[in-house]
N, C-alpha and C positions, 0 to 999 in steps of 0.2 A: 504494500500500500504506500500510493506516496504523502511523507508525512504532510506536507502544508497543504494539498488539496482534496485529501483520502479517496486518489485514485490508486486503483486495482490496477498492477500492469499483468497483461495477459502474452502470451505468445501466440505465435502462430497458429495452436489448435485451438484457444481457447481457454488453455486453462492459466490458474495464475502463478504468476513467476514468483521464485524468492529472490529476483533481482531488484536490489531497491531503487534504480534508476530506470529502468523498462519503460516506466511510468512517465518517464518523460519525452519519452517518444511521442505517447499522445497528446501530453501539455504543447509539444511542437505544432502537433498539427492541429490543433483548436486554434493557436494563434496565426497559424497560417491563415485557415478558411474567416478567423474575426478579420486578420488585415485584409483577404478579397472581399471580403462583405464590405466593410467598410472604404475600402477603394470605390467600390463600383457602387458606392450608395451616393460617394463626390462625385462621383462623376456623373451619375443621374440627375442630382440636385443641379448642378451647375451645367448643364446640358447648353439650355437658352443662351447662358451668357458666353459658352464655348461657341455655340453656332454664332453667334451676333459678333463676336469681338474676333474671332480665328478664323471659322470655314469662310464666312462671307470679303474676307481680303484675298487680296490676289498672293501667291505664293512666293513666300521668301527663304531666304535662311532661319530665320527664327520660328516662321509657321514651321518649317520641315522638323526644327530641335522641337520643338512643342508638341506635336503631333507624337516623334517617335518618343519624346520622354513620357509621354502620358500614356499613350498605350502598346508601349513595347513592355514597360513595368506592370502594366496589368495582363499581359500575353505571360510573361515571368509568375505572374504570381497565380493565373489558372494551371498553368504547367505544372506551376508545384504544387499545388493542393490535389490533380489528377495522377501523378506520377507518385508523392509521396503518401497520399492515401490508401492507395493500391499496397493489399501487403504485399504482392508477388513482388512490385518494383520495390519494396527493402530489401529484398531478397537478390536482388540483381549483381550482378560479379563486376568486381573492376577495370575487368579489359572491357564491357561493354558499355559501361557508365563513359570510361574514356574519350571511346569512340562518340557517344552522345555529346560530349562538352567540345570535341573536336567537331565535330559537326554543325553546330550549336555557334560557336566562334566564327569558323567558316561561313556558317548562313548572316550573323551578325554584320561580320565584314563587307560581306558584298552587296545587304542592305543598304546599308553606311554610307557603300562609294556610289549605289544607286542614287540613296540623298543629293549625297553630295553633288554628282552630275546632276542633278536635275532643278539645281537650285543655282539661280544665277550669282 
């Protein structure tokens, strides 16, 4: 049980562990899915004043960092709450995780210099 929020860590079949840290696994991912919640609850609320003051200008360098800051961080944080909820993906081996951050980097990058080109 974890002592300051008296959760139960379980394992993979379900039953419960005598590891007293276990338990933080799922305190991880409750604050994961609280920050997507709350992400995308900002981003709801402020909708109007994103369309009116961003979409409706003509496209700059700032619109382009604006855009990918606000929803490449909420692409990141559905990622993680689908990947690291999943117990099979705790379960996933190093050399494949690897290949996902390399991938991950690679698709980042050529984002990037897409931005980049496309902004005068």
């Amino acid at each position: 049980m974890h002592a300051s929020l008296g959760l139960r860590a379980l394992n993979a079949n379900g039953a419960t562990s005598s590891d007293p840290y276990a338990g933080d696994d799922y305190l991880v991912h409750f604050c994961q899915v609280a920050a997507l919640v709350i992400t995308l609850y900002d981003h709801l609320i402020t909708l109007d004043r994103e369309v009116e003051y961003s979409w409706s200008r003509r496209w700059s360098k700032s619109k382009a960092l604006f855009i990918l800051a606000r929803y490449f961080g909420d692409l990141l944080l559905i990622t993680d709450c689908f990947v690291f909820l999943n117990r099979d993906a705790v379960e996933m081996d190093i050399s494949r995780s690897r290949r996902l951050r390399r991938r991950g980097i690679r698709d980042f990058r050529a984002q990037s210099s897409r931005v980049r080109n496309a902004c005068p």
